[in-house]
BARO-504091 format. One record per residue (C-alpha): residue number from 1; x, y, z. Coordinates in steps of 0.25 Angstrom, whole numbers, plus 5000, padded with zeros to 4 digits. Example, Ala and Ser with C-alpha at 12.3 -4.5 7.8 and 13.67 -1.06 7.14 Angstrom:
<recs>
+-----+------+------+------+
: num :   xx :   yy :   zz :
+-----+------+------+------+
:   1 : 5049 : 4982 : 5031 :
:   2 : 5055 : 4996 : 5029 :
+-----+------+------+------+
</recs>
This chain:
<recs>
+-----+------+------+------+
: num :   xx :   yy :   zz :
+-----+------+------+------+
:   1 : 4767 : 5031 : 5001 :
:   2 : 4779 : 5036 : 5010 :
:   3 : 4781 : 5031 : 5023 :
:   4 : 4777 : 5040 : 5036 :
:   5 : 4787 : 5048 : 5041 :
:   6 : 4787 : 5042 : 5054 :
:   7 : 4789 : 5028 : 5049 :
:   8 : 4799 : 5029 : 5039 :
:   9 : 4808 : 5036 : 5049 :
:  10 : 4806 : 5027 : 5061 :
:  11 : 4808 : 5014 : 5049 :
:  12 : 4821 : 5022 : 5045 :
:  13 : 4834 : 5014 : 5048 :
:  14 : 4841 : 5027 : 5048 :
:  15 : 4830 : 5038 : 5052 :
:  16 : 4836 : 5050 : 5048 :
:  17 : 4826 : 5060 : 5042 :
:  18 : 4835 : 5067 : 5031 :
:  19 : 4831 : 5083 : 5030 :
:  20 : 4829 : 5091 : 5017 :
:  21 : 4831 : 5106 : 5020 :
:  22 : 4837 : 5119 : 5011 :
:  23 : 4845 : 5126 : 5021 :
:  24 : 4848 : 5125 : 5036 :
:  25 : 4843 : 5133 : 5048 :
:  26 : 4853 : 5144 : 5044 :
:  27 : 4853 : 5142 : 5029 :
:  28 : 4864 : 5135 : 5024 :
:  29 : 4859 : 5129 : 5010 :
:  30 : 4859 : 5111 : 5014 :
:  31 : 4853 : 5109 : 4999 :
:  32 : 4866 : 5113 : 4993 :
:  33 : 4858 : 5113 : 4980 :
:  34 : 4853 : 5100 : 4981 :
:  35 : 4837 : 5099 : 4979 :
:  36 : 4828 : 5094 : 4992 :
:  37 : 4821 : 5083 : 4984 :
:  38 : 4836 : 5077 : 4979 :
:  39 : 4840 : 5078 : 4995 :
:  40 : 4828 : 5072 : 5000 :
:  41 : 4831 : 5061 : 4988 :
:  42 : 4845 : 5060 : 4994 :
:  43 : 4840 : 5056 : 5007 :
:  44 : 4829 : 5046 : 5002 :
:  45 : 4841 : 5041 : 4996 :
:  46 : 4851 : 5039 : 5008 :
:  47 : 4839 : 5033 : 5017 :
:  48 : 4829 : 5044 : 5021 :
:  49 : 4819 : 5039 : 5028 :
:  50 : 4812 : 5052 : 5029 :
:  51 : 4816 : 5065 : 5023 :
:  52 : 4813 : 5080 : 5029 :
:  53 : 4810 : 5093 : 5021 :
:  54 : 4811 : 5105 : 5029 :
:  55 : 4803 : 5115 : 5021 :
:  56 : 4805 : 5128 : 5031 :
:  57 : 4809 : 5139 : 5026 :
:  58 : 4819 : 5139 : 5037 :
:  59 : 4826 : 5130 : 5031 :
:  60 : 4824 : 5134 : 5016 :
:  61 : 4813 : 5124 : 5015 :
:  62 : 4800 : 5125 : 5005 :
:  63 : 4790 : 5118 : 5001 :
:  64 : 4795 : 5113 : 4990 :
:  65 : 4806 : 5106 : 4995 :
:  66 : 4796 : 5097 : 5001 :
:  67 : 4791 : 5093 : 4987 :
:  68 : 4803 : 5091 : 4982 :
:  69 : 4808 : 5081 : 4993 :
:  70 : 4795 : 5072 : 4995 :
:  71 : 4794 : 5071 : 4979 :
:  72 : 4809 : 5065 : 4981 :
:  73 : 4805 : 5054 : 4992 :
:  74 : 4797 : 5045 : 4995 :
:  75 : 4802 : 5044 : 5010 :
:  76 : 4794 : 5053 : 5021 :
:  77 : 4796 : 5066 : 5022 :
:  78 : 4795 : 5077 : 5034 :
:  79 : 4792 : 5091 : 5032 :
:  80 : 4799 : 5101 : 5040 :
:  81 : 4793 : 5115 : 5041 :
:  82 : 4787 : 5123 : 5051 :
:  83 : 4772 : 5117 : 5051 :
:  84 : 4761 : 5123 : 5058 :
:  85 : 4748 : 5121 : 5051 :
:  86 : 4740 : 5108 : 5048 :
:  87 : 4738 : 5112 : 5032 :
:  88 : 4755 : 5110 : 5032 :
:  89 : 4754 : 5096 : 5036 :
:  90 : 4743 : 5094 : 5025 :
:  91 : 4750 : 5101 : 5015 :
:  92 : 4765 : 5093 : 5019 :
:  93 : 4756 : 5079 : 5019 :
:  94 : 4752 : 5084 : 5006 :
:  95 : 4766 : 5087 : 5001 :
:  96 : 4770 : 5071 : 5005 :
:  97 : 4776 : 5073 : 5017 :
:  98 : 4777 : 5063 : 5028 :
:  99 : 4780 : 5072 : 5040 :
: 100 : 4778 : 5086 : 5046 :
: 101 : 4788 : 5092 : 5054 :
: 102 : 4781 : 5100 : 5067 :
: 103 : 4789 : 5108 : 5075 :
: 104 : 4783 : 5107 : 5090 :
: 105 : 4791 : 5122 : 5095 :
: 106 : 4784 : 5129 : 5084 :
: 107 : 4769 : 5123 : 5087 :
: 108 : 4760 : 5125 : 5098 :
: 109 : 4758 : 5109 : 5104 :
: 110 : 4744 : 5110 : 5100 :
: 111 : 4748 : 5114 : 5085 :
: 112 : 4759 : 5103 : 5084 :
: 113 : 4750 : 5093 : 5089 :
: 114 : 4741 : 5096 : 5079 :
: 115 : 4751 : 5096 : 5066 :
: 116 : 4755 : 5084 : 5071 :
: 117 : 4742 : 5077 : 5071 :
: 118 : 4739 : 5083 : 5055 :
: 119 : 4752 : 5078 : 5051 :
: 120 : 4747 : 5063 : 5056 :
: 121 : 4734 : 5067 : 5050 :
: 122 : 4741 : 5067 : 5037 :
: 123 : 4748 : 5055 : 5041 :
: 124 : 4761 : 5061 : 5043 :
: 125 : 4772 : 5062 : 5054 :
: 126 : 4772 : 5075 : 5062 :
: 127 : 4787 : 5077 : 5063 :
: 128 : 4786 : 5085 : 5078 :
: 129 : 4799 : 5094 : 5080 :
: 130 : 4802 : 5098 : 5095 :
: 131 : 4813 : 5103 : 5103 :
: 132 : 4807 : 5100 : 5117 :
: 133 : 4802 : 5089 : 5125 :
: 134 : 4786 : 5095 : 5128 :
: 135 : 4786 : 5097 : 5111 :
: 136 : 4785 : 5082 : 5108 :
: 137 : 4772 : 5079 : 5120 :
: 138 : 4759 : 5075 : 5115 :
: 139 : 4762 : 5074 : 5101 :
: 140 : 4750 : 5068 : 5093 :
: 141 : 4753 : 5053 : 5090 :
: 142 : 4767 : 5055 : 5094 :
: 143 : 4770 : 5040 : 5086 :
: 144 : 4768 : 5048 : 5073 :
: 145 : 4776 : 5059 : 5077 :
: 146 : 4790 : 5062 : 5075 :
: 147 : 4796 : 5069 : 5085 :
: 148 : 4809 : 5076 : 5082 :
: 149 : 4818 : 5085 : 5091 :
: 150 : 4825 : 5097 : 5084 :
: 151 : 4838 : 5097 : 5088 :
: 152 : 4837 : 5114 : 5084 :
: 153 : 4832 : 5126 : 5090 :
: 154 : 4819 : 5130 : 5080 :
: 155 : 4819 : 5144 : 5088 :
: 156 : 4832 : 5146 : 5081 :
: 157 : 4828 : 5140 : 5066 :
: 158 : 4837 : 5130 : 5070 :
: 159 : 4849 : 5137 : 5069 :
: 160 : 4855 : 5132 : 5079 :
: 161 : 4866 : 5119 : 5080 :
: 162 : 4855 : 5111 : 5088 :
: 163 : 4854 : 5103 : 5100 :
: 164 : 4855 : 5087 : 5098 :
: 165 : 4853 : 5087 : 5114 :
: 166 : 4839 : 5091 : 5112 :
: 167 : 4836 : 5077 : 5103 :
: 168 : 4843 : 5070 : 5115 :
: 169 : 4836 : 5076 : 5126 :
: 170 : 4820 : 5076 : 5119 :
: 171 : 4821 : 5062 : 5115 :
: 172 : 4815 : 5056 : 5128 :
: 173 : 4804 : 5066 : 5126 :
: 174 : 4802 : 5064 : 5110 :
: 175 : 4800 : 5049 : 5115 :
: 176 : 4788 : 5052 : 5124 :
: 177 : 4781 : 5059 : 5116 :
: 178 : 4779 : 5046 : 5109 :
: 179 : 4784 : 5048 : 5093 :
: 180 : 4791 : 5035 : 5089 :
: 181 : 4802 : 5044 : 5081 :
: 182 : 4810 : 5054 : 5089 :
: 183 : 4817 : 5062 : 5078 :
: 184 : 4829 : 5073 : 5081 :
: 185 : 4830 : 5083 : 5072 :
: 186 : 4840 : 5094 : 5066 :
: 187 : 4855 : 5096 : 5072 :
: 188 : 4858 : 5081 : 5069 :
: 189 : 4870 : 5085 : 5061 :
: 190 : 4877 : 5072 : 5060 :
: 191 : 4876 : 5057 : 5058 :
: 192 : 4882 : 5055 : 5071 :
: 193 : 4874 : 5063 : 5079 :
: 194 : 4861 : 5057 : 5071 :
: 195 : 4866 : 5046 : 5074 :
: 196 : 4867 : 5048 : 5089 :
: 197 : 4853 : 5052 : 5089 :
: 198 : 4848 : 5040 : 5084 :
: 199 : 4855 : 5031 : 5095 :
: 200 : 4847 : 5041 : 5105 :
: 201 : 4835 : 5036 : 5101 :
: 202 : 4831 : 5046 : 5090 :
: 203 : 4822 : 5038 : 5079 :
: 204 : 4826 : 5048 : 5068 :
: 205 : 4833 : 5061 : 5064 :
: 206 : 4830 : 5072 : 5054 :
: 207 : 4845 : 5076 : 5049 :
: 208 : 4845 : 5087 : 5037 :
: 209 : 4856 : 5096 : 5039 :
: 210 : 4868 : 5086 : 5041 :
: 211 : 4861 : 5079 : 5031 :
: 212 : 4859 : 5090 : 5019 :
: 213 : 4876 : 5094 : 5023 :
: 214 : 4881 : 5081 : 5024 :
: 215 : 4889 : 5078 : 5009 :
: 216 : 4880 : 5064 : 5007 :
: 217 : 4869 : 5060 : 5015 :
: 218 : 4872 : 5045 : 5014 :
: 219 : 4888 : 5048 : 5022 :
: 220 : 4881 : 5055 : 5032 :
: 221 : 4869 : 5044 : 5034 :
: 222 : 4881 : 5034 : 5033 :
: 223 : 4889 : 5041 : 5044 :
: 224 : 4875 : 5040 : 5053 :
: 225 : 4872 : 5027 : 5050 :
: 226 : 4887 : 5023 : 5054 :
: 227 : 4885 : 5031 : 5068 :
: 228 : 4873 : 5027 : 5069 :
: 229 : 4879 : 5012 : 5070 :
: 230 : 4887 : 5017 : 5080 :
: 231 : 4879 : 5021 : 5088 :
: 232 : 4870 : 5008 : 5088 :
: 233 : 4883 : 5000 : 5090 :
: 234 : 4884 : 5009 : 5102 :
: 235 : 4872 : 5010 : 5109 :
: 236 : 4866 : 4997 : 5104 :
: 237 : 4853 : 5005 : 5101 :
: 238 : 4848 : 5001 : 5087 :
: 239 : 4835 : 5009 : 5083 :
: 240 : 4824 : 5001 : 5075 :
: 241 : 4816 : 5008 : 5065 :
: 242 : 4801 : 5007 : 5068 :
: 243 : 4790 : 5004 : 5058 :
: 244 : 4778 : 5012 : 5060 :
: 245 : 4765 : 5012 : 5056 :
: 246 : 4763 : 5026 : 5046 :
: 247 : 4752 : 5034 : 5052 :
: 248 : 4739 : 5034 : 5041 :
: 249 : 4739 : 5046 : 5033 :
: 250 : 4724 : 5052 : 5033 :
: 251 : 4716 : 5053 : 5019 :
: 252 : 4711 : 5068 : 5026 :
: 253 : 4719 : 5072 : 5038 :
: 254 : 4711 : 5070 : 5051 :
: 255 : 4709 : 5088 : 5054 :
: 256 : 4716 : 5090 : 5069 :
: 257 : 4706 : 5095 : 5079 :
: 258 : 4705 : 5110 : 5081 :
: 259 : 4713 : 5114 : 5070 :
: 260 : 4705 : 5116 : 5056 :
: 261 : 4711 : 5108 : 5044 :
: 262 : 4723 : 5115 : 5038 :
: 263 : 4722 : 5124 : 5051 :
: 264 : 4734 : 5133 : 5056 :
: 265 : 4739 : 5127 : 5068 :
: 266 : 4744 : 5140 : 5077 :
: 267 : 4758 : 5145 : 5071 :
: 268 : 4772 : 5143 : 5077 :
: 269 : 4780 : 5143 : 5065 :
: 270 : 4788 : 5156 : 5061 :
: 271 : 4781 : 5164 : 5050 :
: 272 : 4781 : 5157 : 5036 :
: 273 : 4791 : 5145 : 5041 :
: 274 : 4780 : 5136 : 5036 :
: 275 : 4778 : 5141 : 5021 :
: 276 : 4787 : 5127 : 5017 :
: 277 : 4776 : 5118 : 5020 :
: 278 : 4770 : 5114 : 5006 :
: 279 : 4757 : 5121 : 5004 :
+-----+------+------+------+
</recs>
């Protein structure tokens, strides 16, 4: 059986979620012919403790390029869509996944809470995505959450260059809310910089861009680690991975008060932005 997502990333000694996408936020193709499932191969390869798909359309994504990867690797994997309705989770744990991406500005509080809870009802890690500090309060059993801050404006389909500040400035607030792995997410464009985050107390990183351009992923996670000694020898700071215990995964998930099973949780998501979540 894989490992939890949540576990195998705080366990990792390098804890860098490697992302699998077709195309970036202003479509420029990052596959350069090269098929999702060998990719997603590559990274197990090089040391991956988790993997991310994203499957939006944004991004070129599609349902099948999640089959492809998970039938490649046998370490977690994280879905990355827009998710708004409890019968994609069942679906995305059906489809072998280990984590569900939920993005807090597209979701009423109420609405996030409860994906979130289904996701640990399945027995996987809702990966919570926010960009301010009030997004990340009251989660449900914060300790099996994720909780990453998207370095990108999501109102602009993250076109812009993105703001490293923000990680830097919600990381107090991410700590609060009690998840035991701050992630930063997007706009990480170098080993230096993902380097630099780490020795600020980040527990993980989700890099794909930097990642799908560099000319070999093992070069560029040899440049990070070598910074990432720096750093260390620096600071003195020297992060240990934590085992943690994998959450159960139900035989029937346990139905989420006030919402009928496979329910539609009220919408936030632009129009049809969710058809890359397996069916």
């Amino acid at each position: 059986m894989t490992q939890s997502f949540l576990s195998a990333l705080l366990g990792a000694e390098r804890p860098v979620i490697m992302e699998v996408k077709s195309r970036d936020a202003h479509g420029a193709d990052l596959l350069r012919g090269r098929l999702p499932g060998d990719v997603a191969a590559a990274y197990q390869q090089a040391g991956a403790p988790c993997v991310s798909v994203v499957t939006g359309r944004w991004f070129g994504g599609s349902a099948a390029m999640l089959h492809e990867v998970t039938a490649r690797v046998d370490v977690p994997v994280l879905l990355k869509d827009f998710v708004t309705r409890r019968d994609q989770i069942t679906a995305a744990a059906r489809a072998g996944v280990s984590a569900v991406l939920l993005t807090a500005a597209l979701l009423p509080r109420e609405s996030l809470h409860d994906l979130a809870r289904q996701c640990q009802a399945h027995g996987l890690t809702p990966f919570v995505e926010i960009t301010d500090a009030e997004e990340a309060i009251g989660l449900p059993n914060p300790r099996d959450c994720v909780v990453a801050v998207n370095n990108k404006d999501i109102t602009a389909r993250e076109r812009d260059a993105g703001d490293l500040d923000r990680s830097r400035a919600l990381l107090p607030a991410v700590r609060a809310a009690g998840t035991l792995c701050p992630v930063s997410a997007s706009a990480v464009n170098s080993p230096a910089t993902a380097a630099g985050l780490l020795a600020e107390g980040y527990r993980g990183l989700l890099i794909g861009t930097s990642l799908l351009r560099a000319p070999s992923v093992e070069a560029w996670l040899a440049e990070f680690d070598t910074h990432r000694a720096a750093s260390t020898e620096k600071t003195g700071r020297v992060v240990v991975p934590l085992t943690v215990e994998a959450p159960p995964v139900l035989p029937h998930p346990v139905p989420v008060p006030g919402t009928a099973a496979g329910g539609t949780v009220p919408p936030a998501t632009p129009a049809g932005e969710a058809e890359g979540v397996p069916a």
